[in-house]
VOGU-3710 file (C-alpha; in Angstrom, 3 decimals, decimal comma):
1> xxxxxxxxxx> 142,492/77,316/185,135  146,366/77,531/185,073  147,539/77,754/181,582  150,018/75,195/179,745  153,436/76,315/179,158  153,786/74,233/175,807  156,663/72,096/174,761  158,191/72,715/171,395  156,719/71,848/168,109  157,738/69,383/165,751
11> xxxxxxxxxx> 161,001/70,971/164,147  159,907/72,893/160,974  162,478/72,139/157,653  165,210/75,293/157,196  165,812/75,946/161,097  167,133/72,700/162,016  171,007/73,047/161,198  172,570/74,168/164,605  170,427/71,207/166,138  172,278/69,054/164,269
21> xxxxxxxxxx> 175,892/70,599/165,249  177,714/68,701/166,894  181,675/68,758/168,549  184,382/65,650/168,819  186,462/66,009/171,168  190,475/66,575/169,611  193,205/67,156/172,402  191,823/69,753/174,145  189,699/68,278/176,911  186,440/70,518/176,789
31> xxxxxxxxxx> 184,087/69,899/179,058  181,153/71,004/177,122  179,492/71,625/173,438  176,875/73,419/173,170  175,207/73,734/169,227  179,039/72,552/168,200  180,623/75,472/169,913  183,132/73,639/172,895  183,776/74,811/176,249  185,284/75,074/179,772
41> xxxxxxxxxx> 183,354/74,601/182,400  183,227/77,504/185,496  181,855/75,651/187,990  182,546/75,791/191,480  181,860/76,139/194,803  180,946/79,345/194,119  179,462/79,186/190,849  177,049/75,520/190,765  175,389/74,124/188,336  171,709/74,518/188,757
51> xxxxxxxxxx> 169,062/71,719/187,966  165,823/72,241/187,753  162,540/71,453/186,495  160,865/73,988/184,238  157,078/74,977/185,421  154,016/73,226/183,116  151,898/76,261/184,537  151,979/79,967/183,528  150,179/82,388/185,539  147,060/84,155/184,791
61> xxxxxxxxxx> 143,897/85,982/185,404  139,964/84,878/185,062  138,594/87,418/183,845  135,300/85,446/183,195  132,128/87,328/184,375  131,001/84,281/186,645  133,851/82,348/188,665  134,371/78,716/187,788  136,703/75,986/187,667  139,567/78,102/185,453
71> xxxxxxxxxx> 139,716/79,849/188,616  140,951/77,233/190,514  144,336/76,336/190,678  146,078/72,814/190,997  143,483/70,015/188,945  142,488/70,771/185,508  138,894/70,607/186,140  136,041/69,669/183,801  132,258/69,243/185,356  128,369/68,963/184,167
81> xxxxxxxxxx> 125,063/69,522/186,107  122,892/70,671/183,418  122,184/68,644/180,296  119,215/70,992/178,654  121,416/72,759/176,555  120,613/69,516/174,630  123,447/67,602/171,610  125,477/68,415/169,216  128,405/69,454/171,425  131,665/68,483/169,770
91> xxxxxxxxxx> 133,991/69,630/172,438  133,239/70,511/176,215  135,592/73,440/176,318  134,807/76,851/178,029  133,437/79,755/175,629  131,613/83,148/176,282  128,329/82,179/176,529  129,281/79,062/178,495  127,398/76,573/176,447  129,703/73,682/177,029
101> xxxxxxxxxx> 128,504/73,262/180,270  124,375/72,751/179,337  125,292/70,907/176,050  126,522/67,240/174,909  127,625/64,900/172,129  124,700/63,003/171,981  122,190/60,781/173,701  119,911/57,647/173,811  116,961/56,818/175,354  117,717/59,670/178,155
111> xxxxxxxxxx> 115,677/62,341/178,905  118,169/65,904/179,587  114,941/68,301/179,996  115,516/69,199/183,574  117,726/71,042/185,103  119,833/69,157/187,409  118,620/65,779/186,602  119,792/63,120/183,421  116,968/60,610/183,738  115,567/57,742/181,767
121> xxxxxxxxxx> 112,693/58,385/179,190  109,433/56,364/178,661  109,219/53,705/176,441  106,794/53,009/173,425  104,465/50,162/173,166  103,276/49,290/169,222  99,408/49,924/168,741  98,367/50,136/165,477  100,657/47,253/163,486  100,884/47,636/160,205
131> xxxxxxxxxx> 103,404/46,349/157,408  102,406/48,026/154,085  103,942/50,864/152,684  101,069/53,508/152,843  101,370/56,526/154,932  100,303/56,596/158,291  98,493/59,580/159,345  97,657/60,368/163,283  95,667/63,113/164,365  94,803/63,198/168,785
141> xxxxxxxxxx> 91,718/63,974/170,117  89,577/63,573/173,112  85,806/63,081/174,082  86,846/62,663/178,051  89,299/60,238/177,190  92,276/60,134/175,504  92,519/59,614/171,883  94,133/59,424/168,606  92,761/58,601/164,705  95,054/56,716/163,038
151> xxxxxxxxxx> 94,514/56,290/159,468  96,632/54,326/157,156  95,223/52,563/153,649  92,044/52,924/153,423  91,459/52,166/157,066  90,675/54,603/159,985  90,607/53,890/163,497  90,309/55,361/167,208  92,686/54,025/169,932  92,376/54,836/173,943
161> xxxxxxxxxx> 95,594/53,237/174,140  93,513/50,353/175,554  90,908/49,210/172,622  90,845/50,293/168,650  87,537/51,046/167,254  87,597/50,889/163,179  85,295/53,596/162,034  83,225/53,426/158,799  84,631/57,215/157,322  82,792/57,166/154,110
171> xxxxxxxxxx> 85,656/56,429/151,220  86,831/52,983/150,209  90,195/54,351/148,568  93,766/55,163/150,161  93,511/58,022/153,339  96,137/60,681/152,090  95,658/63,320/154,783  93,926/63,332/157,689  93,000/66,349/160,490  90,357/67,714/162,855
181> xxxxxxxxxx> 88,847/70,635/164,651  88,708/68,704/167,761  85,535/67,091/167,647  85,212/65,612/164,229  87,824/63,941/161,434  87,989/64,662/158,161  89,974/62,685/155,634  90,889/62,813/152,120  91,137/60,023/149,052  92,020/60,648/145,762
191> xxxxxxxxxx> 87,988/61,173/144,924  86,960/63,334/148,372  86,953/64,936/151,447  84,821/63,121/154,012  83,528/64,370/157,746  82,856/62,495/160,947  82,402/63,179/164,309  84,516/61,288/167,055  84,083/57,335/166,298  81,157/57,697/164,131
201> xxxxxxxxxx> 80,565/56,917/159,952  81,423/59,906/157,953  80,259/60,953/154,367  81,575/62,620/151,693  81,486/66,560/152,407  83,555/67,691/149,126  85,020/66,630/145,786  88,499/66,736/144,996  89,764/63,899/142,041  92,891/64,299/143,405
211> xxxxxxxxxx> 95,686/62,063/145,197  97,537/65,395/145,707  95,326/67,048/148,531  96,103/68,042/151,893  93,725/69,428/154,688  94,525/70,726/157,732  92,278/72,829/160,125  93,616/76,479/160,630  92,716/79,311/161,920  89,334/77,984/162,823
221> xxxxxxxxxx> 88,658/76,749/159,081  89,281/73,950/156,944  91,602/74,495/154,505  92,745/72,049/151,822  95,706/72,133/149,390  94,240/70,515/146,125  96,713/70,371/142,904  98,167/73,390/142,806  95,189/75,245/144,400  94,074/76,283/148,084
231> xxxxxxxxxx> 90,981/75,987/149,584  88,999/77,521/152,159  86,256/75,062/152,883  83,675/76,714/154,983  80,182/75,989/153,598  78,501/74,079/150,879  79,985/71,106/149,235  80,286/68,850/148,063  81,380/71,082/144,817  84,530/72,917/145,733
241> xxxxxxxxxx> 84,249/76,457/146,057  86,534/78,981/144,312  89,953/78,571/145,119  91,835/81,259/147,655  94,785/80,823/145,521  96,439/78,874/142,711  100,161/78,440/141,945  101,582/79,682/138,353  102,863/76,004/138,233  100,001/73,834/137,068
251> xxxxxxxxxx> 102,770/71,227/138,409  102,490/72,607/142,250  101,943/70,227/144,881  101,116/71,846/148,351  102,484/69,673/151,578  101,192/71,563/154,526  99,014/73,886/155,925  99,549/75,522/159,263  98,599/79,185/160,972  100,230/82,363/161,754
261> xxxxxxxxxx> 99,191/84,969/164,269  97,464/87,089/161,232  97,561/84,703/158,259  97,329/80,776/157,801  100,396/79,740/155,723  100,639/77,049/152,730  104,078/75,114/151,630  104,705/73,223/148,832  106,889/72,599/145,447  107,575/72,047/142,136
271> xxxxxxxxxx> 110,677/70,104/141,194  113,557/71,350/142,975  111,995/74,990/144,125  109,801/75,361/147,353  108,454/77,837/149,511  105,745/79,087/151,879  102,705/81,098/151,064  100,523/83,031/153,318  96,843/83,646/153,107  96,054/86,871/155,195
281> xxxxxxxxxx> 93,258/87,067/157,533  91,183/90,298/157,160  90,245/91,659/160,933  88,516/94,203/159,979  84,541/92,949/160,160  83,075/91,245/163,275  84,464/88,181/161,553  87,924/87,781/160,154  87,687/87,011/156,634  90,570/85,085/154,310
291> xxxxxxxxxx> 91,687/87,275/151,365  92,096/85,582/148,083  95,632/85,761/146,841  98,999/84,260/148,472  102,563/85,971/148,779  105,234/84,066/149,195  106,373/84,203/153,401  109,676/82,252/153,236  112,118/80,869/150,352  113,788/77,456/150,853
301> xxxxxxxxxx> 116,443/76,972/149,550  116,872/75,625/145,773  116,894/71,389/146,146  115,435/71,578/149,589  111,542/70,901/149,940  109,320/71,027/152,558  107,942/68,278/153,541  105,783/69,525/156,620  105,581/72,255/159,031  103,410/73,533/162,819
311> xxxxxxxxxx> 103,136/76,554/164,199  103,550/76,949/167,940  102,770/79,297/171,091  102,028/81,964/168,101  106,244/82,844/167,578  107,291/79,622/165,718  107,288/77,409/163,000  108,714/74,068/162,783  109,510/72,819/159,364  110,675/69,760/158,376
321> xxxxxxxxxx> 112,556/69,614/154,900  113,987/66,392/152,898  117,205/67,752/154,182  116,248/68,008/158,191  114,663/70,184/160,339  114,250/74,215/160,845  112,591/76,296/163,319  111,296/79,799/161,969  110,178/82,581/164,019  107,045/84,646/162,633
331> xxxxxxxxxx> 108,199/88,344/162,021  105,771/91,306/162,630  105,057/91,826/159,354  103,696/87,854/158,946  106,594/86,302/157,128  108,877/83,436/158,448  112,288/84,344/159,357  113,660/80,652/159,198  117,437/79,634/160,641  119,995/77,121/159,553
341> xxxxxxxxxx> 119,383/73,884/159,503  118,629/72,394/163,313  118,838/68,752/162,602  120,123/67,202/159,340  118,326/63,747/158,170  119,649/61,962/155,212  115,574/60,548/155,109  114,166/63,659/155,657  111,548/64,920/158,105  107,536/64,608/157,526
351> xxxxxxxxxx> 106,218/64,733/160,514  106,092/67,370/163,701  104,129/68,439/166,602  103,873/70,849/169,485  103,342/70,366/173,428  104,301/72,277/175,836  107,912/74,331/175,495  109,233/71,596/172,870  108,583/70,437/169,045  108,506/66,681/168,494
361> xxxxxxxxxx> 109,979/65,901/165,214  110,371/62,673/163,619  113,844/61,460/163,776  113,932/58,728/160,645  116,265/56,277/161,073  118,369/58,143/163,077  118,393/56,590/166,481  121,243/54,079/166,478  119,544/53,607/162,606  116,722/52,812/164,215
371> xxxxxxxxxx> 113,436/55,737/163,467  111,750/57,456/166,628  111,591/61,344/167,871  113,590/64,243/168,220  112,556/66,811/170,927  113,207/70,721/170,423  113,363/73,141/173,479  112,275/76,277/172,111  112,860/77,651/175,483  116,217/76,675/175,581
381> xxxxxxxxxx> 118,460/78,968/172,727  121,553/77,860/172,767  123,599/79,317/170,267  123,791/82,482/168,041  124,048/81,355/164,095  124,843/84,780/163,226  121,786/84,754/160,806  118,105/85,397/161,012  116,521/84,128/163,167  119,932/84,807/165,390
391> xxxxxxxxxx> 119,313/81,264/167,880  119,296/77,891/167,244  117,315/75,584/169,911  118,690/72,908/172,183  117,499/69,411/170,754  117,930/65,660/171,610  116,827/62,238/170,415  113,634/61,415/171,992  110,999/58,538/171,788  112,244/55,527/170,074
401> xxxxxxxxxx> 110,212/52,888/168,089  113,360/50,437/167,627  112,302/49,663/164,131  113,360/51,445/160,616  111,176/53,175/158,624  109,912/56,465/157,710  108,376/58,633/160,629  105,387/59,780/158,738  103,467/61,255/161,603  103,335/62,311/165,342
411> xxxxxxxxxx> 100,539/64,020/167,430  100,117/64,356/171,195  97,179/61,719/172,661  94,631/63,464/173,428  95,120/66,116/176,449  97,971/64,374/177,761  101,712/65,035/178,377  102,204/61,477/175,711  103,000/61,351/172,445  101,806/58,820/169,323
421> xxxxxxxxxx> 104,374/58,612/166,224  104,011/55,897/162,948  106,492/54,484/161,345  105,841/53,244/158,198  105,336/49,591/157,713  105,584/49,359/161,583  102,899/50,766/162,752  101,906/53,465/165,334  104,112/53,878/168,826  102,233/55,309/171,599
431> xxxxxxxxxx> 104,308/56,567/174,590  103,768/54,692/177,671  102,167/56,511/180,985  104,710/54,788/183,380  107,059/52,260/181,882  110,690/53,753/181,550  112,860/52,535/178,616  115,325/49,553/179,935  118,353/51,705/179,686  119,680/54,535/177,982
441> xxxxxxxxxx> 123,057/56,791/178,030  124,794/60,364/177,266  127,789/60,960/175,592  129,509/64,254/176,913  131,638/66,455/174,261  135,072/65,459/174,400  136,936/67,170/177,463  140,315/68,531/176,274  140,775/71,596/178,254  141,073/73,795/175,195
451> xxxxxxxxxx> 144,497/72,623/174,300  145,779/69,714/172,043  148,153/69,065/174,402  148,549/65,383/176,185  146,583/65,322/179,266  146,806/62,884/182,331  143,167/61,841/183,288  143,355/60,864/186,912  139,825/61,378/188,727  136,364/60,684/187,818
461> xxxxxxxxxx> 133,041/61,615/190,327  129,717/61,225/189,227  126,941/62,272/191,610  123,582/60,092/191,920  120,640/60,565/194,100  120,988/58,549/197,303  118,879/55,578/197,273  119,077/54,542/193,535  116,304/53,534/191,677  118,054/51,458/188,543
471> xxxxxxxxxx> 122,123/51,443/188,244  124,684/53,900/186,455  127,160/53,587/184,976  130,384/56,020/183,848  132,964/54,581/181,158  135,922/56,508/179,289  135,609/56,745/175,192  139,150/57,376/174,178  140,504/58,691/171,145  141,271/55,885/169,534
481> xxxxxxxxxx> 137,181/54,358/169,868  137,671/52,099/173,067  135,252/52,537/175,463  136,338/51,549/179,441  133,929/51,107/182,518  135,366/52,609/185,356  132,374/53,384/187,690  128,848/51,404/188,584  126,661/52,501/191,258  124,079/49,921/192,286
491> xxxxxxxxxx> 120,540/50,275/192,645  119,935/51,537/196,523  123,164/52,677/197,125  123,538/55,228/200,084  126,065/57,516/197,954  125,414/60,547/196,230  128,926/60,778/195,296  131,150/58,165/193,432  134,495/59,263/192,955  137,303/56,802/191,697
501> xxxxxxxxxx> 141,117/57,281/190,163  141,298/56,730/186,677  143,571/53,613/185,117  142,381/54,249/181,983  143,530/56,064/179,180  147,028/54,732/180,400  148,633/57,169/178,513  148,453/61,087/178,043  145,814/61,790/175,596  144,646/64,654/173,936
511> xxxxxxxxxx> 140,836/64,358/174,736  138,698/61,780/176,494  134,478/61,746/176,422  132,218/60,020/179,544  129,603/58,000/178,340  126,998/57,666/181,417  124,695/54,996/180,805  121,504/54,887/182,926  119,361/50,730/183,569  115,796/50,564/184,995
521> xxxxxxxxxx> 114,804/49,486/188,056  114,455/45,737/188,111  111,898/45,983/190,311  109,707/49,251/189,575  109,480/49,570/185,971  108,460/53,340/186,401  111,968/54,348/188,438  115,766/54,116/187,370  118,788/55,591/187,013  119,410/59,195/187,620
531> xxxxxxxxxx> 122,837/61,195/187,537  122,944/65,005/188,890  126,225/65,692/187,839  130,139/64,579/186,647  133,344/65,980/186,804  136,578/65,049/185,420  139,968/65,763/187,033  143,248/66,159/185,172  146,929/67,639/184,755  148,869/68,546/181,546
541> xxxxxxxxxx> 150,487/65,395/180,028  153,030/66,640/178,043  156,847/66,003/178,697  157,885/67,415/181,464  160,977/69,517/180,839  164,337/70,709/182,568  165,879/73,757/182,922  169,521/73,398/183,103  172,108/76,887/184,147  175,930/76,450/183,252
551> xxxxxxxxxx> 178,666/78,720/184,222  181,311/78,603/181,192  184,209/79,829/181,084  184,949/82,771/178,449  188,495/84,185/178,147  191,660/84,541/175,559  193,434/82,151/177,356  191,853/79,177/179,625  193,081/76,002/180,977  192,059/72,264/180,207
561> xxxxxxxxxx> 191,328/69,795/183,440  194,986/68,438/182,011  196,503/71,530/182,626  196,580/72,429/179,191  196,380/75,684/177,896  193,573/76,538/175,643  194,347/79,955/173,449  191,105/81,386/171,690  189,351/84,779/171,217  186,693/85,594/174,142
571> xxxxxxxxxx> 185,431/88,295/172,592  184,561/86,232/169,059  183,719/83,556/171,000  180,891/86,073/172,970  179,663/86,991/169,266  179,841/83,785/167,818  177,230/82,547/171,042  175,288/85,748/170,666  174,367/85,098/166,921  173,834/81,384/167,871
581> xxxxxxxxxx> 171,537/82,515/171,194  169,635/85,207/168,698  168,374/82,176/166,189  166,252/81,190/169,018  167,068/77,482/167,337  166,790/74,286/169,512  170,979/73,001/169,639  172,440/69,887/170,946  174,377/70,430/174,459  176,882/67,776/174,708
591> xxxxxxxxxx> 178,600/66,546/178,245  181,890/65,803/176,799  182,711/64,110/180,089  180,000/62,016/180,679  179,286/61,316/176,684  175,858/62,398/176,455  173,692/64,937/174,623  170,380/66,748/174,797  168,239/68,830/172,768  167,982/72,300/174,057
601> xxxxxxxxxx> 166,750/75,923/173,547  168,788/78,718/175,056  166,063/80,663/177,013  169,019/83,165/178,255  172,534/84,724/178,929  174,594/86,520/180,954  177,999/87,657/180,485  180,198/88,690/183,695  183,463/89,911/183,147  186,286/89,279/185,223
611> xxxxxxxxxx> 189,478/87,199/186,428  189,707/83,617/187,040  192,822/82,133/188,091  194,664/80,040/185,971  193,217/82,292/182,885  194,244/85,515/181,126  193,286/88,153/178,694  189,690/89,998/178,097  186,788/87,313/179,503  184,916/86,436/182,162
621> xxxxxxxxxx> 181,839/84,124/182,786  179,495/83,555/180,552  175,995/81,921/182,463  173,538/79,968/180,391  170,228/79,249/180,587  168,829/75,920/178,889  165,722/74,448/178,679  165,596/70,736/177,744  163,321/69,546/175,179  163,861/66,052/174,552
631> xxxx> 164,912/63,111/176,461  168,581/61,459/177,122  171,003/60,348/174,632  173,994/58,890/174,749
//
């Protein structure tokens, strides 16, 4: 990319006094002033005065690894055809690891996932209504067909996505946690733990008299989080056996349970302090074996609790915090090495899930304040934090419910590639097979060339698929907040490329952002819009300046237009310039003749000694080089 050659400043207070010099003309008829000093022009036939405009370009070399647009001269150019580098992109300028052109501001309803290719996502259908305020707990499963428990008061059900079946689970009080080991449920009240397999009853399989319990199935075990104890609940019942481990808190309440490649690993909190404890497995017998005992595996920090967590492909853990979101990375030695916060939710997060490459993570209120999914690529690092773990993951807004309220759970249905979130006192969402949302749209980062320098934005091309499926359309976000249309492709158009001259901003502006918004098909609910690619086109919008070279004349004695002799000292008046040239300060060049003035900076001199007729004395010419930095006055 050619570089800017950049336009003064705004003046800065203490270096503004020769600007403000200025000369009145007094018998002598000068035909010049230049920072107050007068003077006779040179010019002649010989010796013109050159008018020219100053170059907005500077020359320079790419010495990027991979060639790209700063190599190309002419245009400014700024273009997209990857979006999994996921949000959170302020500004879509170049940097070393060329993240700006996988990454975004932010998105709705579109799904960035594959390379190439901006597409629409699939849209939820409500299942499970509900409007109290009791957590709603999911849990997917599968006898052939795709499933999910859903359990929320004192009320558990199983849903195809077709028909519910309510089951009769054995407790009559508020479900507080809910899990399985793929075949059978077991959920927790405040008085037990009860077990049933697929849509059957279930009965009580141990005692717990608490409303703080959690159970989740790790490692192949259950495992439940009771008070301030943990649980390893293989056998017996319905007595619970000795705990594994039991905080120094009698005030502890555990949250989660989840498993690492060697260990299964507990979170909870007291108060303002949280943190994870692991259980280690003992491998050392035909059967591994839990040790009694827990060491903590991660601090959070103070005021920050967790709330949930999943472990994933055996490398990570996704934890969700009542400040956001963090994905840790199990070390070799067991413990979590968690990074900085991924995504930051004023509501928290309490729910997450894995499936394939990406965590699902509930995304409270957060979706145009409206509560749905996030989506994490953990095969997509897009950014070094400088801490440890050293990457942060490329993440988006994902499924939305288009209702508030807390996301208290998500789990994938069944075996498939869908996913079923709650939101509480709405009910649960499951993610429809075909149906595409109605529309959705990206917001790029905003495109300022890595200058704050005006720009001119003058060409816009997005490329489609030919044959459309849906429409698309491209609009311009300013910096003041307006938001323009400038390009809609239609549903079976023939173009792959749209490419249009830009009216709007009307003005030079520092940055602009695209907003692409994608519509469904009107008449295939499964198809719409798709975009492959944009790129903006632009020049530097700054004022354009002049550069202006005089010939003056420089001697003891000169001569007026009027014939009038003019006796001053050349070789003070050379010094007097030189000191003036040296403060490198912008000065006022007046046309005495023509009564007008500009604001210049002397970019350079040169001095030529010699005769001129109708002079005497030391002198000779003096040449000077201006540059103009403001406009006309008179």
């Amino acid at each position: 990319m050619a570089g800017l050659v950049s336009r003064l400043p705004a003046p800065l207070s203490g270096r503004t006094t020769q600007a403000s010099a200025s000369f009145a003309l007094d018998g002598i008829r000068y035909d010049y002033a230049l920072g107050g000093q007068p003077w006779l022009t040179a010019i002649s036939d010989e010796r013109k005065m050159l008018w020219a405009g100053a170059p907005v370009r500077k020359d320079q070399i790419d010495q990027q690894q991979i060639p790209g647009e700063q190599s190309l001269a002419s245009w400014w150019l700024r273009s997209q055809d990857s979006f999994v580098g996921g949000a959170g992109l302020l500004y879509q300028d170049p940097s070393s690891d060329n993240q700006y052109a996988i990454r975004f501001g932010d998105s709705v309803g579109v799904n960035p996932w594959m390379n190439g290719r901006l597409s629409l996502l699939r849209s939820t259908v409500l299942r499970i209504a509900d409007g109290t305020a009791d957590r709603h707990h999911l849990v997917g499963w599968s006898d052939g067909t795709d499933r999910y428990w859903s359990a929320v008061g004192n009320v558990l059900r199983s849903d195809t996505g077709a028909a519910t079946t309510a089951i009769t689970w054995g407790g009559a009080n508020t479900i507080r946690s809910l899990t399985s080991d793929g075949t059978n449920y077991y959920a927790a009240d405040n008085v037990g733990i009860y077990k049933g397999a697929g849509n059957g009853a279930g009965t009580l399989a141990w005692n717990t008299g608490s409303v703080n319990t959690v159970v989740r199935w790790a490692k192949g075990r259950l495992m439940a989080g009771i008070g301030p104890s943990l649980y390893e609940l293989a056998t017996g019942g319905p007595a619970l056996p000795t705990p594994k481990f039991t905080h120094l808190n009698p005030a502890w309440i555990w949250t989660d349970i989840t498993e690492g490649t060697n260990a299964i690993f507990a979170a909870g909190y007291a108060g303002s302090e949280s943190a994870i404890y692991k259980l280690v497995l003992d491998t050392s017998g035909t059967v591994p074996t839990l040790a009694s005992g827990g060491v903590i595996a991660a601090q959070l920090p103070r005021g920050e609790v967790v709330l949930c967590m999943t472990s994933y492909l055996g490398a990570f853990v996704g934890i969700g915090t009542n400040r956001g979101f963090r994905v840790a990375e199990i070390s070799d030695s067991g413990d979590l090495q968690y990074g900085a916060l991924l995504v930051e939710n004023a509501s928290g997060v309490r729910a997450v899930a894995g499936y394939d490459r990406f965590f699902f993570v509930a995304a409270t209120n957060a979706i145009e304040g409206k509560s749905g999914l996030y989506r994490v690529d953990l095969g997509q690092p897009v950014q070094d934090n400088g801490g440890t773990p050293s990457v942060r993951y490329a993440y988006a807004t994902d499924l939305q419910s288009r209702q508030a309220g807390d996301v208290a759970a998500v789990t994938v249905f069944g075996t498939s590639n869908r996913m079923v979130f709650s939101v509480t006192g709405q009910g649960a969402f499951l993610e429809h097979s075909t149906t595409l949302e109605p529309s959705g749209y990206l917001r790029t980062g905003r495109v300022r060339f890595n200058t704050l320098e005006p720009k001119l934005y003058k060409f816009l091309t997005v490329r489609t698929p030919a044959g459309l499926y849906g429409s698309v359309n491209a609009s311009i976000v300013d910096p003041g907040g307006a938001t323009t249309s400038v390009i809609t492709v239609s549903e079976g158009s023939a173009t792959a490329i749209q490419d249009i001259i830009l009216t709007t901003p009307a003005t030079a502006v520092e940055w602009v952002q695209l907003k692409l918004t994608l519509t469904r098909s009107a008449g295939d609910a499964a198809r719409g819009g798709e975009i492959n690619g944009w790129q903006l086109k632009a020049m530097p919008g700054a004022v354009r300046q002049s550069i202006i070279t005089i010939p003056f004349l420089l001697f003891d004695v000169e001569e007026d237009r009027a014939g009038q002799k003019v006796h001053r000292r050349a070789l003070k008046r050379l010094e007097d310039f030189a000191q003036l040239f040296a403060a490198g300060d912008a000065v006022t060049l007046q046309d005495l003749k023509c009564r007008r003035s500009r604001l210049v900076v002397i970019d350079d001199y040169r001095f030529e000694q010699g005769a001129e007729p109708g002079t005497s004395g030391y002198g000779g010419v003096l040449w000077v080089e201006l540059r103009t930095i403001d406009a006309v006055t008179t």
